[in-house]
C-alpha positions in Angstrom: 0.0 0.0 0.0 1.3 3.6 -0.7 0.8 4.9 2.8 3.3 1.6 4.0 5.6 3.2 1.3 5.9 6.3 3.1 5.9 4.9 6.5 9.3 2.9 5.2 10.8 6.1 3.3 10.0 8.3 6.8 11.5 5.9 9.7 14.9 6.7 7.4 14.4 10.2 8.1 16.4 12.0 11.1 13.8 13.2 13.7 16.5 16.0 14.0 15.0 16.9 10.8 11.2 16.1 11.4 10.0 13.5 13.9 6.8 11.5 12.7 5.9 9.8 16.3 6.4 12.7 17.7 2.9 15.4 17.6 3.1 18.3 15.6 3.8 21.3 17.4 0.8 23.7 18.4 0.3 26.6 15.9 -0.1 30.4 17.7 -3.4 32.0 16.1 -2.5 35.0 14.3 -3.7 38.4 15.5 -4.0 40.2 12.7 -3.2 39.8 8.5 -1.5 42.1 6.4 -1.5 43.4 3.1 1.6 41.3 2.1 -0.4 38.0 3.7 -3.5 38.6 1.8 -1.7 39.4 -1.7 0.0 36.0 -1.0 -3.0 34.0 -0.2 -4.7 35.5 -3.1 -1.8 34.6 -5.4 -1.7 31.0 -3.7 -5.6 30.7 -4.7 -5.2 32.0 -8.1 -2.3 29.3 -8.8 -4.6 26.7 -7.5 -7.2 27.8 -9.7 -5.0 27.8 -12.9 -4.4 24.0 -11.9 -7.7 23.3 -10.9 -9.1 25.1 -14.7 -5.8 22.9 -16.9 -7.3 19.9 -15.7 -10.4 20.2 -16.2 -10.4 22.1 -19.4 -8.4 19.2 -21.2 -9.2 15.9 -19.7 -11.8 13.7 -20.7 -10.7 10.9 -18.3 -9.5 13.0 -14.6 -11.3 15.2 -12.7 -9.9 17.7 -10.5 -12.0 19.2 -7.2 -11.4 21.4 -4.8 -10.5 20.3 -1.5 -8.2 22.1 0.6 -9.8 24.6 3.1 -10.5 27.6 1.2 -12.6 30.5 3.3 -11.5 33.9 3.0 -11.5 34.4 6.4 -8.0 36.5 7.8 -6.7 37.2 11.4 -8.8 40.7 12.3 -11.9 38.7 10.3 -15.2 38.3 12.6 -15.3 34.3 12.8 -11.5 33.8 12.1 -10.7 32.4 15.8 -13.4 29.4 15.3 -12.4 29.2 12.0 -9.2 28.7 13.1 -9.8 26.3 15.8 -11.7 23.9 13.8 -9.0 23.8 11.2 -6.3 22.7 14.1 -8.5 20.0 15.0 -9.2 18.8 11.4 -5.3 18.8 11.1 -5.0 16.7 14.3 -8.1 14.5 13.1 -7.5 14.0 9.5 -4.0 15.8 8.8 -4.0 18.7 6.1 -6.0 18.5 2.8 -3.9 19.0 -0.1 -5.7 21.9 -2.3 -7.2 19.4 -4.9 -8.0 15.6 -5.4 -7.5 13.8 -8.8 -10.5 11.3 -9.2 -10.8 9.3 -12.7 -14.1 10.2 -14.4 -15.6 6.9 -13.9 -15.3 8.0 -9.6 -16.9 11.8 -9.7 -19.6 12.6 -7.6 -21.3 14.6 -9.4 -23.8 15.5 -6.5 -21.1 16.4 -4.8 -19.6 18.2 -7.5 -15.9 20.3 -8.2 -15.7 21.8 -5.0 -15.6 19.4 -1.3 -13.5 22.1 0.4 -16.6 23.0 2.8 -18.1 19.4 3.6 -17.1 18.1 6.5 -14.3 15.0 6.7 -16.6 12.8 8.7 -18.8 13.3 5.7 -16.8 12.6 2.8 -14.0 9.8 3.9 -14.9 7.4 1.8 -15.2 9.6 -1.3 -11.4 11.3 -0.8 -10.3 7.5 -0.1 -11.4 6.8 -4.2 -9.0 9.6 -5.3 -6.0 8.7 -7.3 -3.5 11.5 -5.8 -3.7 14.8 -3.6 -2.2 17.8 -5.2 -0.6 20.9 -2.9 -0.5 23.8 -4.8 2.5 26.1 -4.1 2.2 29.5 -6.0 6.1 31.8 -6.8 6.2 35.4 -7.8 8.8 34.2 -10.4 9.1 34.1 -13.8 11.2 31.1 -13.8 12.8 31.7 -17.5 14.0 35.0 -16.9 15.3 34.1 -13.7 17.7 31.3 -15.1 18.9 33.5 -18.0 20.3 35.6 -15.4 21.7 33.5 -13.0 23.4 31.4 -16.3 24.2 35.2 -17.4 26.0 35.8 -13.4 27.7 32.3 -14.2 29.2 32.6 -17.7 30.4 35.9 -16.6 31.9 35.2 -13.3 33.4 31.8 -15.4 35.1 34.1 -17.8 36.3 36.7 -15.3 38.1 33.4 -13.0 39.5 31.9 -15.6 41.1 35.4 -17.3 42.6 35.9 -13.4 43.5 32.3 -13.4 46.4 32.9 -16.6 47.2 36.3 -15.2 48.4 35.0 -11.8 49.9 31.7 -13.1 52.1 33.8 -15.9 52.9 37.1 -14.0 53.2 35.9 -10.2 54.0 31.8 -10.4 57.5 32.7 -8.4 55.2 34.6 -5.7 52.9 31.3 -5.4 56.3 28.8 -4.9 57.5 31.0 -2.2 54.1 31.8 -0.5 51.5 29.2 -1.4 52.8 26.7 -3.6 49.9 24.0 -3.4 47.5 26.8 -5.6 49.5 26.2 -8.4 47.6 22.6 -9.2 44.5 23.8 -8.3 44.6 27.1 -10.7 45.8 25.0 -13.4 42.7 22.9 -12.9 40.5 25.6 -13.1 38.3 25.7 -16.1 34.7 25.6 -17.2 33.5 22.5 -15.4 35.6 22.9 -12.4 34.7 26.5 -11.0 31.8 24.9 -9.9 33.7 22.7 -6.9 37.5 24.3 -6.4 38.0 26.4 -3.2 40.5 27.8 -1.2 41.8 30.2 1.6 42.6 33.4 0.2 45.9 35.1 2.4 46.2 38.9 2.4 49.6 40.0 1.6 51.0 43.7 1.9 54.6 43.8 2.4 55.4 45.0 -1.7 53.5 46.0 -4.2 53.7 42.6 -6.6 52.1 40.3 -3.2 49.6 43.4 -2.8 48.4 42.8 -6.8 48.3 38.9 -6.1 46.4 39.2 -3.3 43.7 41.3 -4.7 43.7 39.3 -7.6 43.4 35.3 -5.6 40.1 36.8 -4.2 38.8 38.7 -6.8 39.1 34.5 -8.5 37.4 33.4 -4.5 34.5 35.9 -5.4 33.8 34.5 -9.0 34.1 31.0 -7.5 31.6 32.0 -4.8 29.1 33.4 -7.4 28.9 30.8 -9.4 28.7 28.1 -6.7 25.8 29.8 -4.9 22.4 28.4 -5.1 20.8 30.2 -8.2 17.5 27.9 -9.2 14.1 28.8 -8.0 12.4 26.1 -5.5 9.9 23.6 -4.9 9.1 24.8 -1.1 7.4 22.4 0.9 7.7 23.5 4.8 9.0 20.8 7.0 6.4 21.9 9.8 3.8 20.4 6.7 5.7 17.0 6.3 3.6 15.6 9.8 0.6 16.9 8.7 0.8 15.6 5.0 1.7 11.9 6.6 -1.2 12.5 8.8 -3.6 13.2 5.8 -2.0 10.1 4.1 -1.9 7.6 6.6 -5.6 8.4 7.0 -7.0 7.9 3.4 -4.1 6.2 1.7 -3.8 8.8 -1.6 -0.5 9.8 -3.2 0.6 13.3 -2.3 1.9 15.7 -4.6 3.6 19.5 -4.6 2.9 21.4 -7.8 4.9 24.6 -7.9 3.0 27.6 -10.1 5.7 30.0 -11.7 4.0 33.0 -13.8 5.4 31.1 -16.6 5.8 27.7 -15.8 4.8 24.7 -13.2 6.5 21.9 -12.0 5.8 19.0 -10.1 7.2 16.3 -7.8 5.8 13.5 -5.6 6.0 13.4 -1.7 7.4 10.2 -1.8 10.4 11.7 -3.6 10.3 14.9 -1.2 10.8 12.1 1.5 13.6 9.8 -0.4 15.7 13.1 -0.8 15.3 14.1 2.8 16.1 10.9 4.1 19.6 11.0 2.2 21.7 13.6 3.9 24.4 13.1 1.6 21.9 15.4 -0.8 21.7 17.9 1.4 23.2 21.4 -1.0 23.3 19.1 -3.6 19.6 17.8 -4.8 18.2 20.0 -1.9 18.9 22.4 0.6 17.0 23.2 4.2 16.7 27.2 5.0 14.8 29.3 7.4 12.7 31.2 4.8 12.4 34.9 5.8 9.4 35.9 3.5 7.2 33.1 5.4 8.3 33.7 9.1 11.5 32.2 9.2 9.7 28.8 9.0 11.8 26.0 8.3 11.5 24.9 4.2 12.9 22.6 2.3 14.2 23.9 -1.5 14.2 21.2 -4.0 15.6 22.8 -7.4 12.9 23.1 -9.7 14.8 21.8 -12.7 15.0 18.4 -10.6 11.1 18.0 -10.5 8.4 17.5 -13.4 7.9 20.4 -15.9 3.6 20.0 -15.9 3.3 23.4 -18.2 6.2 25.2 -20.4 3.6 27.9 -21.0 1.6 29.9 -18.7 -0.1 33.1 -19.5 0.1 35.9 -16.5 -3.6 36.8 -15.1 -4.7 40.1 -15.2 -4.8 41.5 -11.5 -6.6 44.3 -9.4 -6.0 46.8 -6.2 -8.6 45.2 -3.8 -9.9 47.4 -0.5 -10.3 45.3 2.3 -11.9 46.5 5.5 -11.4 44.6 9.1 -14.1 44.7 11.7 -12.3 47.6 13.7 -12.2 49.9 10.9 -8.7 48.8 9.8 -8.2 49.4 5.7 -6.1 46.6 4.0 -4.8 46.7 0.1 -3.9 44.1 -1.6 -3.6 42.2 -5.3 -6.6 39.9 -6.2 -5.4 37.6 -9.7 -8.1 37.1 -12.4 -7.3 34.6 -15.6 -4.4 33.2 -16.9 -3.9 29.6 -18.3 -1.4 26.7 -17.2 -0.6 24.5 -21.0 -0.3 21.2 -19.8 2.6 18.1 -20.7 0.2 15.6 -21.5 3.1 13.2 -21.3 5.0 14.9 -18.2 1.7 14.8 -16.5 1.1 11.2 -16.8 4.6 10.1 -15.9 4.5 12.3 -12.6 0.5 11.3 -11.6 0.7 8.1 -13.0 -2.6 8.4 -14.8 -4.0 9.5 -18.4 -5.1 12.6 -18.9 
């Protein structure tokens, strides 16, 4: 069964990391939302609807519904704090709904219809149980392709610039490395196009003439390039670690693969949980095939980056919404502004989409 799957993958996973026996920690109720929260979850449910529409709009054998808790309820809201509390205990009941459930045509309710999100679990178990995978959408304020033809733009440059300093030193200052640090002689001569990517080393200050002074400047202006081009420069699939117990939770309870869909303004990418977990439970990956950061534009909370290149490209094209300055007003008279997202459309990889759900579109 899948959910004995994960259980194996997870007991591999240090509890340093996440622990699965242990109970998720309690979440604080939030006082009060801002501008930057709203414009966020607004952007998070257009992404989910652009998923929700590329599905539906071009299968005639899956159907997507809408699942995930989806009131537009924020902190300052009246009926937020019960709001609130009832989706802690759902978390601790069921675990967390992913945003949207797969079911094969021939398994549609149609009395229920596209959108479960505001039945209640007890109601519905055996339904979600007949889905054929759980999608989280994840939304990015990114447009992925002009991101990587810069950071390929900051490479090539910084490539050219270390390997330029690499033939200055070695022909104008090799008797200066013999008497000062012989052992980056090899390891200039090895620089090149492949190897700026791994080569290191401890740059020495020198001052005492005017030759050691030029050398010196020159040894880190080469440590610089190095460290540009060695610096993590892909966008992310971002699943928060503080999600992983919840996610097991909703999956030990109704046995459904789990996937993260990532939404770029111009692309989306996927990738299973079950991989998420086989990455995380080989720390030898760690910086390599993924990298664990407290992300400062969501609280510091722990997230786990998985480059975006490494997971499945669901939709080359995607077509930017249009978008609107919405006036919000809290009960106490407090004025909020934020983005609201209309439109757009996700073209979906037939083929890249079958391989990653395991299913026909």
């Amino acid at each position: 069964m899948y959910k004995d799957i994960i259980n194996n993958i997870c007991k591999n996973i240090h509890t340093g990391l996440v622990d699965f026996n242990e109970p998720r920690s309690e979440a604080s109720m939030p006082t009060q939302a801002s501008s930057e929260f709203i414009t966020n979850k607004q952007q998070g449910d257009w992404a989910e609807d652009v998923i929700f529409r590329a599905i539906n709009d071009n299968s005639d054998s899956i159907v997507a519904v809408r699942y995930g808790k989806s009131d537009d309820l924020v902190a300052g809201d009246a009926g937020f704090e019960q709001f609130f509390i009832d989706y802690q205990n759902e978390l601790d009941t069921i675990g967390k709904r992913p945003d949207l459930l797969l079911f094969k045509k021939s398994d549609f309710d149609e009395q229920l219809g596209y959108d479960i999100s505001s039945q209640k679990s007890s109601e519905i178990g055996e339904y979600v149980s007949k889905a054929i995978a759980g999608i989280e959408v994840r939304s990015s304020a990114f447009l992925i392709n002009k991101y990587t033809e810069e950071a390929n733009r900051v490479v090539r440059e910084n490539t050219n610039r270390a390997i330029e300093l690499k033939s200055e030193v070695l022909s104008g200052y090799i008797d200066l490395l013999k008497q000062k640090r012989p052992e980056l002689i090899d390891l200039l001569q090895q620089l090149n196009e492949t190897s700026v990517r791994t080569l290191d080393f401890r740059v020495t200050s020198w001052r005492s003439s005017q030759r050691l002074q030029e050398l010196s400047l020159k040894l880190s202006e080469i440590k610089k390039c190095l460290k540009n081009i060695q610096k993590r420069n892909s966008l992310s699939i971002t699943p928060k670690v503080e999600d992983l117990k919840v996610v097991h939770k909703w999956i030990m309870t109704y046995n459904v693969p789990h996937f993260y869909v990532q939404v770029f303004f111009d692309r989306v990418y996927g990738i299973s949980f079950k991989h998420i977990m086989e990455l995380i439970s080989n720390p030898d990956l760690e910086d390599e095939k993924y990298f664990i950061e407290q992300d400062t534009k969501n609280q510091n909370k722990t997230t786990i980056k998985i480059p975006s290149q490494d997971g499945v490209c669901l939709a080359q094209v995607v077509t930017e919404p249009n978008h609107q300055s919405v006036r919000k007003e809290l009960n106490k008279g407090r004025l909020l502004f934020y983005v609201k997202f209309d439109g757009g459309e996700a073209f979906l990889d037939k083929e890249n989409f079958d391989s990653l759900f395991c299913c026909n579109l």
